[in-house]
N, C-alpha and C positions, 0 to 999 in steps of 0.2 A: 341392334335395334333396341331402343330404349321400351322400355315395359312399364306402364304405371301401376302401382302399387291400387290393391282391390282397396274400397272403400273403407276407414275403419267406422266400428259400429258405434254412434251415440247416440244415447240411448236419451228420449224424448217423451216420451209418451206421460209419463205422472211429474217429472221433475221438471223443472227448468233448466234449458240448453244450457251447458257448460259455454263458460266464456273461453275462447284457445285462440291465443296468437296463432296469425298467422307464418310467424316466425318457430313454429316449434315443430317437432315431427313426432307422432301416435301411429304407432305401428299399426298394419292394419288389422289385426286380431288385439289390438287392448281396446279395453270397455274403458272408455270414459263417461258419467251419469252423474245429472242433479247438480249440485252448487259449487264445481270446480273452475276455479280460475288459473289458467295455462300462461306464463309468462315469456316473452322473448327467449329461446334456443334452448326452449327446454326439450328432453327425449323422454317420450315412454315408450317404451323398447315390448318387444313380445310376449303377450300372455298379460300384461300388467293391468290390472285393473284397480280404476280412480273411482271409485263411491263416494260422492257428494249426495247420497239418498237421506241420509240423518244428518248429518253437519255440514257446513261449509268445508272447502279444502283451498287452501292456495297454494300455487308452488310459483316459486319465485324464480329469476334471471337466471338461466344457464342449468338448471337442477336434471341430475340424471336417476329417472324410473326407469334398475334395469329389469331384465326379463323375470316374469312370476311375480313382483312385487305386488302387494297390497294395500292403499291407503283407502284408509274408512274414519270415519271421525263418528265420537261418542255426543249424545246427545248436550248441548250446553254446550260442548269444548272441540272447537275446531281444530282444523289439522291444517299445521302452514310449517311450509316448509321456507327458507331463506334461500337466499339468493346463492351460489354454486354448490348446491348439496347431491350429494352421492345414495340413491337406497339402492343396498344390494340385491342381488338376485332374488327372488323369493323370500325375502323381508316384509314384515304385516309391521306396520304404523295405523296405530290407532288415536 
């Protein structure tokens, strides 16, 4: 019997919805929040958390956020990622 996956949490209330293909899959415990743009077959895998609370973020075509990972962007300097990029486990990109 197939199981759906619990809902993942995005996070709404002070930022603006994150944009997410429908083409990508967010584990259902990664925080996605604020000004992230999710492109076609992207993974954010468990635990990962995408803060677009301070800057923008993009991640581009096929990019893989594995578990633990961190992306936050510093004020002024957003955080883009390219098209088939790898962040490892528990790696902070800032």
């Amino acid at each position: 019997m197939d199981h759906p996956l619990p809902k993942t949490p995005i996070l709404t209330s002070f930022w603006p919805p994150p944009d997410l293909s429908l083409a990508a899959f967010v584990a259902p415990n990664a925080v996605v929040m604020g000004q992230v743009s999710v492109a076609a077959g992207v993974s954010i895998w468990y635990g990962a958390v995408v803060r677009g609370d301070v800057e923008r973020i993009e991640i581009g075509d096929r990019t893989n956020i594995q578990d633990g990972a961190i992306l936050h962007g510093d004020p002024g300097k957003p955080t883009v990622l390219e098209d088939h990029v790898t962040v490892g486990h528990r790696a902070v990109i800032h």
